[in-house]
Rosetta silent file (secondary structure, phi, psi, omega in degrees, C-alpha in Angstrom):
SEQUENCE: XXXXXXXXXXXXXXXXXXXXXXXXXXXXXXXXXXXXXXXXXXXXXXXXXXXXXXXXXXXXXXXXXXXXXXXXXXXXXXXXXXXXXXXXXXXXXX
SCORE:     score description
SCORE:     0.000 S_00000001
   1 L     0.000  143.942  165.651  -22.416   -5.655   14.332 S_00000001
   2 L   -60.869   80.253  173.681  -19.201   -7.076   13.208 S_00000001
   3 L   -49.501  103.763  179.614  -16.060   -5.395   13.350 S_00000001
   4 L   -48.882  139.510  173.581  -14.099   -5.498    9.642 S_00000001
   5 L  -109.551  108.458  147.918  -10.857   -7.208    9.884 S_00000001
   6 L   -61.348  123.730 -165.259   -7.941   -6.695    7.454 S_00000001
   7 L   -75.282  -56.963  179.727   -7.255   -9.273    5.965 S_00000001
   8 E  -119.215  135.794 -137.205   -4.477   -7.586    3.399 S_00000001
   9 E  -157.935  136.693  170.509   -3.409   -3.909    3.297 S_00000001
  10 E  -121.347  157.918  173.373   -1.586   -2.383    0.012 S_00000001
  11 E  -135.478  117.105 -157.325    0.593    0.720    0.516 S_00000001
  12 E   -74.119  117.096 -159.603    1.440    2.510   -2.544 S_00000001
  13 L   -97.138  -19.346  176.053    5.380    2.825   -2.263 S_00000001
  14 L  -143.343  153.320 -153.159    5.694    5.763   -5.077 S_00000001
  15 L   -95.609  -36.318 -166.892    2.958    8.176   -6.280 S_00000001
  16 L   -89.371   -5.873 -161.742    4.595    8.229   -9.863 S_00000001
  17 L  -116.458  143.947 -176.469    5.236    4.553   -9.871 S_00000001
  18 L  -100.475   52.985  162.010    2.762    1.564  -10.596 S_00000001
  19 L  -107.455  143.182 -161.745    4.103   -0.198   -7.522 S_00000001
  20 E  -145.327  148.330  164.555    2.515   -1.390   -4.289 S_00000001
  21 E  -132.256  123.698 -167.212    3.891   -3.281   -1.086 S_00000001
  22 E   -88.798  132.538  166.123    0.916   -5.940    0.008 S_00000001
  23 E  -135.668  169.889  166.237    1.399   -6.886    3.546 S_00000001
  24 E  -137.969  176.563  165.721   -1.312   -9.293    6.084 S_00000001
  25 L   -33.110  -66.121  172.128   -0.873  -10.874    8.949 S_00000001
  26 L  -123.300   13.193  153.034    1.800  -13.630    8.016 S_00000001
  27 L   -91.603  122.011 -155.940    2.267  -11.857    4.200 S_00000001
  28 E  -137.829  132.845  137.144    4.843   -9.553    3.085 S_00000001
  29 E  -154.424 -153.520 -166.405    5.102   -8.987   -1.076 S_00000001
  30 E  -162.985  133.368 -167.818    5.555   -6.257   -3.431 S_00000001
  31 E  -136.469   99.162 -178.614    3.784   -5.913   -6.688 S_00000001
  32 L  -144.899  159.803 -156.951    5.265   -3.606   -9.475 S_00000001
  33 L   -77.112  154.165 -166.777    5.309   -3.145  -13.129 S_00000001
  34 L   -89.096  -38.429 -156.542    7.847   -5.330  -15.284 S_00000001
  35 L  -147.584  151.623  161.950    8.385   -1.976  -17.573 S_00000001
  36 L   -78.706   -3.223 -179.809    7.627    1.658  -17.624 S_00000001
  37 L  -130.534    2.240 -168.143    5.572    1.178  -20.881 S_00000001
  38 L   -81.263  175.374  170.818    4.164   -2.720  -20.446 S_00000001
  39 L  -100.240  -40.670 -150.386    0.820   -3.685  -18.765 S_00000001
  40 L   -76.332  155.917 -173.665    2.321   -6.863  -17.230 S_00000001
  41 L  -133.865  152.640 -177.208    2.766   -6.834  -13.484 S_00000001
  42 L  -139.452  156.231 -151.688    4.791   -8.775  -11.074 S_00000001
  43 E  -140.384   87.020 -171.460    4.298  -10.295   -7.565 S_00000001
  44 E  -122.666  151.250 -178.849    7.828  -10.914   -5.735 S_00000001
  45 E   115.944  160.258 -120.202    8.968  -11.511   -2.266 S_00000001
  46 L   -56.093  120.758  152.948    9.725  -14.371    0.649 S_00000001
  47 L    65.638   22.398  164.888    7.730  -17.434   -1.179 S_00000001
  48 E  -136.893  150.302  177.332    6.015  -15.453   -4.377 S_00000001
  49 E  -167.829   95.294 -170.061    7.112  -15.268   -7.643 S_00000001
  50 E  -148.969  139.776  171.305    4.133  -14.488  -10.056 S_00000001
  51 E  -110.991 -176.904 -169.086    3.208  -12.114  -13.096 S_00000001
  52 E  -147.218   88.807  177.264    0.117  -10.635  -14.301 S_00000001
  53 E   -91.114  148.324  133.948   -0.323  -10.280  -18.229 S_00000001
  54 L   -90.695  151.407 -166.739   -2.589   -9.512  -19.929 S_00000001
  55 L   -59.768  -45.384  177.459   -3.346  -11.960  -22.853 S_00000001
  56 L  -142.041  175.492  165.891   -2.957   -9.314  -25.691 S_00000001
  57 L   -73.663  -26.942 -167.863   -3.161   -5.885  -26.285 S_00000001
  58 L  -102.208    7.277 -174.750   -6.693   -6.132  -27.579 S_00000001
  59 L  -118.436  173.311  158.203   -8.191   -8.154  -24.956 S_00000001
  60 L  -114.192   15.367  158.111   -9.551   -8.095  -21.063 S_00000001
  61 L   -51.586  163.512  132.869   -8.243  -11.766  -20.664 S_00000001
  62 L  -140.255  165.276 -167.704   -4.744  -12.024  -18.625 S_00000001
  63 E   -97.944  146.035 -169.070   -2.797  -14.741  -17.089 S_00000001
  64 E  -149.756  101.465  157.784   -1.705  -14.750  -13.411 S_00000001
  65 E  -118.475 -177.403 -159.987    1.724  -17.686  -13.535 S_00000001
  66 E   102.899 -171.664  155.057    4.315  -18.602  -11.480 S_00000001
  67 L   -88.715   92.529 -134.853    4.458  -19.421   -7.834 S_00000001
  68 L  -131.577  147.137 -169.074    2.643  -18.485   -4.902 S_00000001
  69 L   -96.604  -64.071 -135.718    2.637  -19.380   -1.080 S_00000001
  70 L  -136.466   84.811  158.638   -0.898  -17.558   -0.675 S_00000001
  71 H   -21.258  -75.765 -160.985   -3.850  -17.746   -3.366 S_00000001
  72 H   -29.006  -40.932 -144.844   -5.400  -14.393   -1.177 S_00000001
  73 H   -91.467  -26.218 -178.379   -2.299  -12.282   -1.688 S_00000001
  74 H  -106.173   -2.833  131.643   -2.200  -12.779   -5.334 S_00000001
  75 H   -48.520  -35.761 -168.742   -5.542  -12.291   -6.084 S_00000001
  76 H   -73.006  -20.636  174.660   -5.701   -9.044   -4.075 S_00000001
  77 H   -75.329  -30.117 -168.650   -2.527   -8.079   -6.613 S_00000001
  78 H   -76.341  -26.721 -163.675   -4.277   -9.187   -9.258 S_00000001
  79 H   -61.270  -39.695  167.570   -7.592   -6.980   -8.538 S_00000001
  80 H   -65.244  -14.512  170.814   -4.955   -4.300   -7.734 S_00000001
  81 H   -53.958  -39.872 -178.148   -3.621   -4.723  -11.267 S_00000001
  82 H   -73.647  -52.123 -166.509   -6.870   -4.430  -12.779 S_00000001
  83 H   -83.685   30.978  121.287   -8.184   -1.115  -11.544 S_00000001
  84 H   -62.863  -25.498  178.592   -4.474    0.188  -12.363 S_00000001
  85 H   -74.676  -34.829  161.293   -5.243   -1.080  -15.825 S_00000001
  86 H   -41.726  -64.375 -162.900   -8.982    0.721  -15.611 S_00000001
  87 H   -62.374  -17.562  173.469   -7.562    3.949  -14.379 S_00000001
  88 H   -80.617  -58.459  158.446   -5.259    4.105  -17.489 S_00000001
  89 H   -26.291  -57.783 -179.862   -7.935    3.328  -19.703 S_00000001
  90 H   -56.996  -48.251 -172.775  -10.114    5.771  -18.087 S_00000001
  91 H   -54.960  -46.415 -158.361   -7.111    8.540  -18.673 S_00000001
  92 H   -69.605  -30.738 -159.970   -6.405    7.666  -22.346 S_00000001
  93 H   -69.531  -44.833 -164.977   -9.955    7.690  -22.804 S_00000001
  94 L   -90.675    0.000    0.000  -10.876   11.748  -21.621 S_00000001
């Protein structure tokens, strides 16, 4: 057997807040909502500078631009993006 390795770790910096601090091995960012009432998300710190849209309100396309040091870090932002976008769905829904 294999021991799992983290690669990337997120730590949820406020309970009430849709913000996260991502960090790995030689990655440090922070990933938090552009608004209190928007979907879009943003990916900032040393050598990122990226958002996360969605394309419309009516779709489950989005956009991931900007600048990035590290594909890894800003996928793992975007996936956290998504199931914050799920879990709101799922609320509005019940």
């Amino acid at each position: 057997t294999h021991a799992a390795a983290s690669v990337l770790e997120a730590y949820k910096t406020n309970p009430s807040t849709r913000s996260f601090e991502v960090h790995g091995a030689r990655q440090r960012a922070s990933l938090r909502a552009v608004s209190a009432f928007g979907r879009s998300m943003e990916v900032s710190g040393p050598g990122y500078s990226a958002r996360i849209e969605p394309a419309h309100a009516f779709t489950r396309r989005s956009t991931i631009t900007g600048d990035w040091e590290d594909l890894e870090t800003v996928l793992f932002a975007f996936w956290l993006t998504v199931t914050i976008w799920r879990r709101q769905a799922s609320a509005a829904a019940s």
